[in-house]
N, C-alpha and C positions, 0 to 999 in steps of 0.2 A: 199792147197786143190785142187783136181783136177778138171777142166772146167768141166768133167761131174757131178761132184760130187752136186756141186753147185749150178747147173742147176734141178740137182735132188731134191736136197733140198726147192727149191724156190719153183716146182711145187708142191712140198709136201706141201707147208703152204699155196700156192691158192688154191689146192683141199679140203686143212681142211675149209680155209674161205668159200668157197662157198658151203661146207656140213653145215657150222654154220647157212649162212643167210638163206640157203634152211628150216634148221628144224625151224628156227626163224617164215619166213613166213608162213610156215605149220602153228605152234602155233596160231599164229594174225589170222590165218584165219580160223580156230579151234572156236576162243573166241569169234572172231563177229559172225559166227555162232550160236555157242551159246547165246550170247547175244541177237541175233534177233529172235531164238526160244523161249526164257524164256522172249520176249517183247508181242510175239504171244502169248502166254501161259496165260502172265497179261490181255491183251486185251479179249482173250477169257472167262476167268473166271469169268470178271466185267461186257462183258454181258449177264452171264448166261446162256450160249450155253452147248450143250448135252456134249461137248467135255472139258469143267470146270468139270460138272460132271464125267465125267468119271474115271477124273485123281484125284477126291478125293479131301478131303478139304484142302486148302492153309497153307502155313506154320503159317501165322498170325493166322488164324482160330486153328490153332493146340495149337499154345501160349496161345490165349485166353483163351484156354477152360484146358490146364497144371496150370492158374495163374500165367503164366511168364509175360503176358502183360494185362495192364486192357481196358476193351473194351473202344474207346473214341468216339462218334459222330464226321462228320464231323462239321468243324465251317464255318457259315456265311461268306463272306466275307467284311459285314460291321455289327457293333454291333446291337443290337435291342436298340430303343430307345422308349421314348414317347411324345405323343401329345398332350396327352388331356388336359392338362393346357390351350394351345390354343386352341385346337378345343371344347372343353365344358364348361371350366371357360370364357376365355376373351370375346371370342365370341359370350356366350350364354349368360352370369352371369353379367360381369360388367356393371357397370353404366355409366352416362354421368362421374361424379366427378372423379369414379376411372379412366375412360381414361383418362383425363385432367390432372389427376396426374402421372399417369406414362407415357404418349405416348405424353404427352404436346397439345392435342387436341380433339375433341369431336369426336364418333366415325361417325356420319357423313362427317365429314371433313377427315378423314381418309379412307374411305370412296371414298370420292371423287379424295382423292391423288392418292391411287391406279388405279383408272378409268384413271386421266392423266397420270403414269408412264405406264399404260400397254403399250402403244407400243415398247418401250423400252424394259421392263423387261418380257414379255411376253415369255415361254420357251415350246418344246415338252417333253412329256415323251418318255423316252426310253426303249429299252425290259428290261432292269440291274433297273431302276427305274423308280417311278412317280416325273417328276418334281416338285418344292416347289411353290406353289401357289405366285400370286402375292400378296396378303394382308400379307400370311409371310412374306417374305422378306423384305416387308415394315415395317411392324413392329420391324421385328429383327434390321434392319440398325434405326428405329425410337428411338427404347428401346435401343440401343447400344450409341446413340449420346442422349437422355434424360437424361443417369444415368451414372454412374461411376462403374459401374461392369465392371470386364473382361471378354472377349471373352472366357474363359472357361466358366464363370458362364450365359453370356445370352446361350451360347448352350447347357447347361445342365438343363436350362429356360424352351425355345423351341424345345429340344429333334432333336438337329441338331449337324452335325459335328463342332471343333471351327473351324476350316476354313472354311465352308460355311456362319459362322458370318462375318469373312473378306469378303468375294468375296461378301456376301450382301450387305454388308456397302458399299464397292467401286461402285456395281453397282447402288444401290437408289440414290449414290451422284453423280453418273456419271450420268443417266436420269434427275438426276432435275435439274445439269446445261443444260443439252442437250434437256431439254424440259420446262422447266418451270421458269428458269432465264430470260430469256428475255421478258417473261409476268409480270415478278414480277418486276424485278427491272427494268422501262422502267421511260421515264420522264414524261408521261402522256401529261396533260393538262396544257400547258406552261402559258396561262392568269390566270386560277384557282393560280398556285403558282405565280404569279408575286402582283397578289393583294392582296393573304395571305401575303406575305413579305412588301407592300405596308401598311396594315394595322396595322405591328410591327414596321412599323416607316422608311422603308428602301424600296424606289421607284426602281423598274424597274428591281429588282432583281430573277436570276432565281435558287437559292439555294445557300448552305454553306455548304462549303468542309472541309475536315480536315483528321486526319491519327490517328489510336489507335494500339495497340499491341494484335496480339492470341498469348496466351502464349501456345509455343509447348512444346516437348523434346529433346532435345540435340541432332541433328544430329550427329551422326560419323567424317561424312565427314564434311570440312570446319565448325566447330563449332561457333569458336569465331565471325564467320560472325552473326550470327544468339542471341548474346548476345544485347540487347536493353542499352540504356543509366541508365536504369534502375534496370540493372544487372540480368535480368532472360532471357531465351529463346526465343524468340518468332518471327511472321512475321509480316508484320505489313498490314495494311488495309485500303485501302483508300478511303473514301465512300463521294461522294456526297447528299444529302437530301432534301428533298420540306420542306414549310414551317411547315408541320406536323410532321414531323420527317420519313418521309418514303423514304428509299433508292431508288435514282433515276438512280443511275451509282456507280458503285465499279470497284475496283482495288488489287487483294489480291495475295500472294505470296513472296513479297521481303523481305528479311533478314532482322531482326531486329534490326540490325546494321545500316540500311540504314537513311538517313534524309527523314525527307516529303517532301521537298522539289525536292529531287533527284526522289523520285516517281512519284511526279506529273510531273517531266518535261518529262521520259519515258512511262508516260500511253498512251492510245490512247482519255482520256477525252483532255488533253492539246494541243492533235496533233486537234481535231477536232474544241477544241473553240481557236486556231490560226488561224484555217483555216474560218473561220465564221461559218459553219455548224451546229454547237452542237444547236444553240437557232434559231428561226426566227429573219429574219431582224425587232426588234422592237425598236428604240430609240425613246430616250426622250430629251429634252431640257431644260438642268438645268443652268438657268443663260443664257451665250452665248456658251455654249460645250454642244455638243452633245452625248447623254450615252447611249451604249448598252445594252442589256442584260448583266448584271454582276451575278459573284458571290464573294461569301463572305468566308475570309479565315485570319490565325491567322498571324502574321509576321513571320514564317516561311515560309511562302508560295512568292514567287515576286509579286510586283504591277506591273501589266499589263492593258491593256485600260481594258478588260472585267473580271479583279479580283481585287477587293477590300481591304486592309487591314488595321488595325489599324492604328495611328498615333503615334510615339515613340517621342519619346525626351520630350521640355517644351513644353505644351499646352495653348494654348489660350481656350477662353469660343466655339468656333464654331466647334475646333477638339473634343474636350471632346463629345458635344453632339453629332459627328460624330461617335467617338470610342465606347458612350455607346449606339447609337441604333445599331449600326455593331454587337457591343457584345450582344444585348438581341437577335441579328438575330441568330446569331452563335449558342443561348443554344439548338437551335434544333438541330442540330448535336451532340451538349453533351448528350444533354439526350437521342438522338437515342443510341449512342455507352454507356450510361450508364444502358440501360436497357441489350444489349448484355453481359457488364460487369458483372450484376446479376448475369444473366444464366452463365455465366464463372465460378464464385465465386461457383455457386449449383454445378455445375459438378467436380470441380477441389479438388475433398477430397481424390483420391487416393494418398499414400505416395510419389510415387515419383516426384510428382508434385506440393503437400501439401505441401514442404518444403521451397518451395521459397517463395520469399516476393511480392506476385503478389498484386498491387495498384486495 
């Protein structure tokens, strides 16, 4: 073929190219055109302006009215729900017995709990909503940890989202430790309990520790960590107590797996009574040794100068009465954790939890 030929040819296929992308861009800029008329056009006609009028009713309006389309309201975008269960039954209607029975307290004392989580839980309303008072929320996270219903059924209860049942629950238990743990479980009156425990038969002593199991649900992650000697799920907990049975010092979170003893040696109770700190300088003089403040624990626990423990192996007559006033000190810690075990036993009827063999 000849050099002109070829040359003729070549510019024959850029001049078609560049008629193609030309009529291409024409098109694209044609459509947004278009497109941004018929966006003017929506805009004008939703608000009513002489210029909707003009041009006649919308194609939807036309469907409607042929029976191609059926008219729909717009929808909310959150459902309607209701309240009056709480705002006219609980709050108006029940009694002392019904709160006691379902909220686990009187409604004074509920009452007063919400007075102390308000700084905490205290929330504005927004232009989209009115926030959820602080007496609900308390309730919902109260009624949610009182009973064994799921988080659909308290929000269908209190006419709430079920995730605002979660975000409740986490926030009433986030304020009560961040507000009201450290008033509650505190060691008080250190002489009050040394001579309650003096009176059970056991001098100088400033409570009796020990470790029990919450039975959870089977984490995902690291499971088998979380299985007790006992074969069910759980964390374990580990509570010190006055001679009355009232929690002085806790320790909760570590896998049920773990020994008590391995707890107690990473709490911050152990770091403090090594350090002298936890009790006042009070000793006593028993014989010719001198005894601090102690407490009282089962042989799982070490003998240390300020913790006390049984005596194992053969006994003489002086260990025995040693081991059995230790042990009648010790039942306040049992029956502290045996009354939590109750409430355990009342809430734990749902099925997937119903099925294990919780002691």
């Amino acid at each position: 073929m000849e050099p002109s030929a070829i040359i003729a040819a070549v510019l024959s296929v850029v001049n078609t190219s560049r008629l193609i992308v030309h009529l291409f861009q024409r098109q694209m800029q044609r459509n947004r055109a278009r497109r941004q008329r018929k966006l003017r056009e929506d805009m004008n006609s939703e608000r009513g302006t002489d210029l909707s009028q003009s041009m006649g009713p919308r194609p939807v309006e036309i469907m409607v009215a042929m029976g191609h389309v059926d008219p729909v309201e717009r929808r909310f975008w959150a459902r309607e729900t209701s309240t009056d269960w709480w705002d006219r039954i609980v709050l108006q209607v029940w009694d002392e017995s019904q709160w006691l029975r379902n909220f686990r307290m009187c409604k004074g004392t509920f009452l007063e709990l919400c007075d102390l989580l308000s700084p905490a839980l205290k929330r504005q309303d927004t232009r989209m909503r009115a926030a959820l008072t602080i007496q609900k929320r308390v309730a919902i996270a109260l009624w949610k940890l009182a009973t064994p219903d799921s988080y659909r059924s308290v929000a269908n209860q209190f006419g709430v989202g079920k995730s605002t049942v979660g975000v409740s629950v986490m926030q009433v238990a986030h304020a009560i430790v961040d507000l009201l743990l450290s008033k509650v479980v505190t060691l008080g009156d250190v002489q009050v309990i040394i001579d309650g425990f003096s009176a059970m038969g056991f001098p100088n002593c400033g409570g009796a520790i020990d470790g029990t199991h919450i039975p959870i649900l089977g984490p995902d992650h690291q499971g088998s960590q979380y299985i007790n000697r006992k074969g069910y799920f759980s964390m374990v907990l580990q509570a010190l107590v006055d001679h009355k049975g009232r929690f002085t010092n806790i320790n909760v979170g570590w896998p049920g797996k773990v020994h008590d003893a391995r707890v107690f040696k990473n709490s911050g109770l152990f770091r403090r009574l090594q350090e002298g700190v936890y009790f006042p300088d009070c000793k006593i003089t028993v014989g010719d040794v001198e005894m601090p403040i102690v407490i009282l624990g089962d042989p799982a626990y070490p003998l240390m100068p300020w913790l006390m423990k049984p005596y194992t192996g053969a006994l003489d007559t002086e260990k025995e009465l040693f081991n059995y006033r230790l042990s009648k000190c010790r039942m306040v810690v049992e029956c502290a954790f045996g009354r939590l075990k109750g409430r355990w036993r009342s809430l734990l009827t749902r099925s997937d939890l119903s099925q294990t063999n919780i002691p």
